[in-house]
C-alpha positions as CSV (number, residue, x, y, z in Angstrom):
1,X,11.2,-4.6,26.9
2,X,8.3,-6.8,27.5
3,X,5.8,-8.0,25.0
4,X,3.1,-6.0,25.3
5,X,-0.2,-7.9,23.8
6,X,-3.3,-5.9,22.7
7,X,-6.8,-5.4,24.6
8,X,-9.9,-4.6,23.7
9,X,-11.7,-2.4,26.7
10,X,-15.1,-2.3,27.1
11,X,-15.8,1.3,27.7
12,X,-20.1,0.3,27.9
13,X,-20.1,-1.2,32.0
14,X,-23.9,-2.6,31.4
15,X,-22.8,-4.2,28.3
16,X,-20.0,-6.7,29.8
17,X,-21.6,-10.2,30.1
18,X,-18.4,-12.7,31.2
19,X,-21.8,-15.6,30.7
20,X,-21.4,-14.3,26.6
21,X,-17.4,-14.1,26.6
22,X,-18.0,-10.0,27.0
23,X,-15.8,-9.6,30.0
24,X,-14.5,-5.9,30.7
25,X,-11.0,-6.6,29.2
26,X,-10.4,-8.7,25.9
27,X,-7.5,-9.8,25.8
28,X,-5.5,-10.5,22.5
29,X,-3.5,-13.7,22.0
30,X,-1.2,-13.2,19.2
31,X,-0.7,-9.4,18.1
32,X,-1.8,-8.6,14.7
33,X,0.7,-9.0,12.3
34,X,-0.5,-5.6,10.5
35,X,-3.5,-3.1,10.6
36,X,-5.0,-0.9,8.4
37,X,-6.3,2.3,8.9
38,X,-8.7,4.5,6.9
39,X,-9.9,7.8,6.4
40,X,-11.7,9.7,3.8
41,X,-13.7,12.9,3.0
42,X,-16.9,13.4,1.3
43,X,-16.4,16.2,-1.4
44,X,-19.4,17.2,-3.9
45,X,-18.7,18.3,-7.3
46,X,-20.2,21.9,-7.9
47,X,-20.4,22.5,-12.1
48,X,-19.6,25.5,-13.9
49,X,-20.9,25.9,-17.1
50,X,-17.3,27.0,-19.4
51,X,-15.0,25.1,-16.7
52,X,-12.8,22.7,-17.8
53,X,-13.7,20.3,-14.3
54,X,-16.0,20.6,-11.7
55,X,-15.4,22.5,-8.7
56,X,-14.6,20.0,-5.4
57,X,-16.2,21.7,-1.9
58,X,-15.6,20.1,1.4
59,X,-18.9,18.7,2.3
60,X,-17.7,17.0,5.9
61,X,-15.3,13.8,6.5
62,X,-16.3,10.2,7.2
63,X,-15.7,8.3,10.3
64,X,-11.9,6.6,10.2
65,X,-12.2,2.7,10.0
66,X,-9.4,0.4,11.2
67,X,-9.1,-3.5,10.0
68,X,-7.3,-6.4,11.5
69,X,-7.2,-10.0,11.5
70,X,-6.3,-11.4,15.3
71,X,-5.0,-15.2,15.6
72,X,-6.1,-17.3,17.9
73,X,-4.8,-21.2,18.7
74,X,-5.2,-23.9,21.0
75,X,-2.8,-27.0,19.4
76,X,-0.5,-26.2,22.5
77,X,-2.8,-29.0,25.4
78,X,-2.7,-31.3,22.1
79,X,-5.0,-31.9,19.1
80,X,-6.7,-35.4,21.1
81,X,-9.4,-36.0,22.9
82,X,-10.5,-32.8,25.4
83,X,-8.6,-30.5,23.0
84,X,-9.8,-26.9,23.9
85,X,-12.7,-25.2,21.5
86,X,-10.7,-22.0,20.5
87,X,-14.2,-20.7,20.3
88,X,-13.7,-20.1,24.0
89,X,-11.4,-17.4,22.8
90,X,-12.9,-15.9,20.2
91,X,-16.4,-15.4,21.7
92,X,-15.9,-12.3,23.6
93,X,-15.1,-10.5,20.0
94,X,-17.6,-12.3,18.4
95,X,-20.0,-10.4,20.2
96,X,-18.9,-6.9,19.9
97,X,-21.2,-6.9,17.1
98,X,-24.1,-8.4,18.4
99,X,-26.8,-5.9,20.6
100,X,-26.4,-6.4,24.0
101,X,-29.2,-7.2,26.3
102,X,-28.6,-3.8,28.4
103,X,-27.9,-1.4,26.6
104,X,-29.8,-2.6,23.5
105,X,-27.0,-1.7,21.4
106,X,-23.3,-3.0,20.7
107,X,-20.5,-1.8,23.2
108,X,-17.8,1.0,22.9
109,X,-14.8,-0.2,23.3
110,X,-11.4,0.8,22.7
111,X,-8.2,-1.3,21.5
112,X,-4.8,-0.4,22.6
113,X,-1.8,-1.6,21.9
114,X,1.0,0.2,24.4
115,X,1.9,3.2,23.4
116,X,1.5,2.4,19.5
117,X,-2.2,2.4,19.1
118,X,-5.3,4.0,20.6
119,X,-8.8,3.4,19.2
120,X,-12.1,3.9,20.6
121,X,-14.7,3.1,18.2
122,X,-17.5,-0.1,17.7
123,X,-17.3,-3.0,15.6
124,X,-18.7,-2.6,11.8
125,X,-18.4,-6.3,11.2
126,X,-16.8,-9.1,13.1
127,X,-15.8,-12.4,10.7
128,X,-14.5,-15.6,12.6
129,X,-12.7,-17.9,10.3
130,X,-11.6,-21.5,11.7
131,X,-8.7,-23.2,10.0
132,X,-7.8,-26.4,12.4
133,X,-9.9,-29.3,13.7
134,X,-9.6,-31.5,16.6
135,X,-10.7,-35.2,14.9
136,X,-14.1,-34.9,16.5
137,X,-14.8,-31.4,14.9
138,X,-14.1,-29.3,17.5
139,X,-12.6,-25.9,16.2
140,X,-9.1,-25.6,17.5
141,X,-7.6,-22.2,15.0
142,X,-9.4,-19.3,14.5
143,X,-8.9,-15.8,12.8
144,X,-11.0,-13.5,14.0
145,X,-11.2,-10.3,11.2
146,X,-12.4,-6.9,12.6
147,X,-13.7,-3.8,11.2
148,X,-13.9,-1.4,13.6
149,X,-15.3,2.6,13.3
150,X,-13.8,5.1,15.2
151,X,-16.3,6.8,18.2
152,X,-16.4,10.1,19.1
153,X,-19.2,12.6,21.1
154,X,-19.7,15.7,18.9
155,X,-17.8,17.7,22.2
156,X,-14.3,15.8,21.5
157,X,-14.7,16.4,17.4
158,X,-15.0,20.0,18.2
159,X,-12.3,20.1,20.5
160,X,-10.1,18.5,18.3
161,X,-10.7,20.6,15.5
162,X,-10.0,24.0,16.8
163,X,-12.1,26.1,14.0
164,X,-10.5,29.4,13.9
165,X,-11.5,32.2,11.7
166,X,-9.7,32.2,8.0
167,X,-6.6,34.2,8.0
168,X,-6.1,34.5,4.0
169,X,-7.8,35.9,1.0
170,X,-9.3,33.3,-1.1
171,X,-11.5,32.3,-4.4
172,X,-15.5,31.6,-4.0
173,X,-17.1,30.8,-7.3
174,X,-20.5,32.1,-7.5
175,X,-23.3,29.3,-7.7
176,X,-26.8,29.8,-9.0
177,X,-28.8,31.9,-6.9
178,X,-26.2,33.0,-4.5
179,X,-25.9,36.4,-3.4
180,X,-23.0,38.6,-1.7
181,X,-25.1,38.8,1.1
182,X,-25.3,34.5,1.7
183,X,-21.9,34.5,0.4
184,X,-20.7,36.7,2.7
185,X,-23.0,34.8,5.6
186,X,-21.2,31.6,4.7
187,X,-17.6,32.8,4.9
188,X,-17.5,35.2,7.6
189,X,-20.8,33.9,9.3
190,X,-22.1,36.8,8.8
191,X,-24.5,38.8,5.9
192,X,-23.2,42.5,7.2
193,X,-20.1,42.1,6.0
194,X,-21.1,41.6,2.1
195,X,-19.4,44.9,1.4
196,X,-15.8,43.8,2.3
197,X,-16.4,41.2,-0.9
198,X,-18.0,43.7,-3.2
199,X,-15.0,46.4,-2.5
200,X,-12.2,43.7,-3.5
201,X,-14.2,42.5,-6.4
202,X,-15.3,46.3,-8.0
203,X,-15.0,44.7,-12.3
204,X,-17.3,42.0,-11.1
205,X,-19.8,43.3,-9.2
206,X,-22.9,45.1,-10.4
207,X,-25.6,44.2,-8.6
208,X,-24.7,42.4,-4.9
209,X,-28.1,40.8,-5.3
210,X,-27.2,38.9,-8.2
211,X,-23.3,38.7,-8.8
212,X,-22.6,36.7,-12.0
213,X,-23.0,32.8,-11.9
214,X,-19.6,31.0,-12.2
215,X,-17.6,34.3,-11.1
216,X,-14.7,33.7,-9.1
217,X,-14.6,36.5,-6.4
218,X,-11.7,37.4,-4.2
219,X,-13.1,36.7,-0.5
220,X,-10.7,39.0,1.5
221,X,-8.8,37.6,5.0
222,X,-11.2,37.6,7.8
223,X,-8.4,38.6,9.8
224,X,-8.5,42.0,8.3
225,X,-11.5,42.7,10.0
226,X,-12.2,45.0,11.7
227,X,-16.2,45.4,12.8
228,X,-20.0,45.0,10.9
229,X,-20.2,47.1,8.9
């Protein structure tokens, strides 16, 4: 199978400049050696006085980063007199970071590597590091670090993540001020429906409008339902 090198596509037509280095297609010279790739999630801690530890709710996830240092080297025409700036290279990645004149903002892009990798994101920081001199100065090795943030429109996140109704009983622990009623609007989506909690939580539940702080009620299925009631 052929070597397949990676690209950098520049998904942002008004944004290519081939006078800057920003042509349509960047075009790695030696693959990357390794990558990294991160994702996280914000979670808040919700206290409870008489718990042992905080309880952790899903507040929303943070945008996936991926890191890599690309190589770049022009030794091969000779270290001498004439010997190529390897800046040439690196320039089109220098300025993925750097606001274009058109669109007044850096460029989408996304980096692919056959069928192994597929990114589409903009560049958090771009760091050039030159490690090889020609005698009169002139740059000739160069690794070029990226950090890169994934992109996506709010129509492909919500594609992707295919909400669907729960479809099993779980645990809500009452927070200050909460009622059955905004409970019952935050799980099911909608305030109606705050009797379906009181019925599976009868010990707990004297007064709907103020169930006790730090309670843990039984939120039946939503799949169970069958009309507002």
């Amino acid at each position: 199978m052929a070597l397949q090198n990676a690209v950098i596509k520049i998904l942002d037509k008004d944004a290519v400049d081939p006078g800057r280095g920003l042509t349509e297609l960047l075009r790695v010279q030696f693959n990357p050696a390794e990558y990294n790739r991160t994702k996280a999630a914000q979670l808040a801690e919700i206290g409870i006085p008489g718990l042992d530890s905080p309880i952790l709710q899903f507040i929303r996830g943070q945008t996936e980063t991926l890191k890599l240092d690309l190589f770049f080297d022009t030794t091969a025409g000779g270290m001498g007199d004439g010997a190529r700036d390897v800046r040439e290279l690196t320039k089109g990645f220098y300025q993925l970071v750097k606001i274009q004149p058109k669109t007044h903002a850096p460029p989408r892009i996304q980096l692919s590597w056959g069928e192994g990798l597929s990114f589409k994101a903009i560049a958090d920081s771009v760091d050039q590091k030159f490690t090889l001199f020609s005698p009169e100065g002139v740059p000739l090795r160069a690794t070029v670090t990226l950090s890169l943030r994934e992109y996506k429109t709010l129509t492909e996140q919500l594609a992707e993540l295919n909400l669907q109704s729960s479809d099993h009983t779980k645990l809500h622990a009452v927070l200050q001020d909460e009622t059955l009623a905004s409970i019952a609007l935050a799980e099911y989506g909608d305030a109606r429906l705050w009797r379906r909690i009181a019925e599976a939580n009868p010990a707990l539940i004297d007064d709907p409008a103020a169930p006790p702080v730090g309670a843990r009620l039984e939120i039946p299925s939503d799949e169970s339902r069958t009309g507002v009631r």
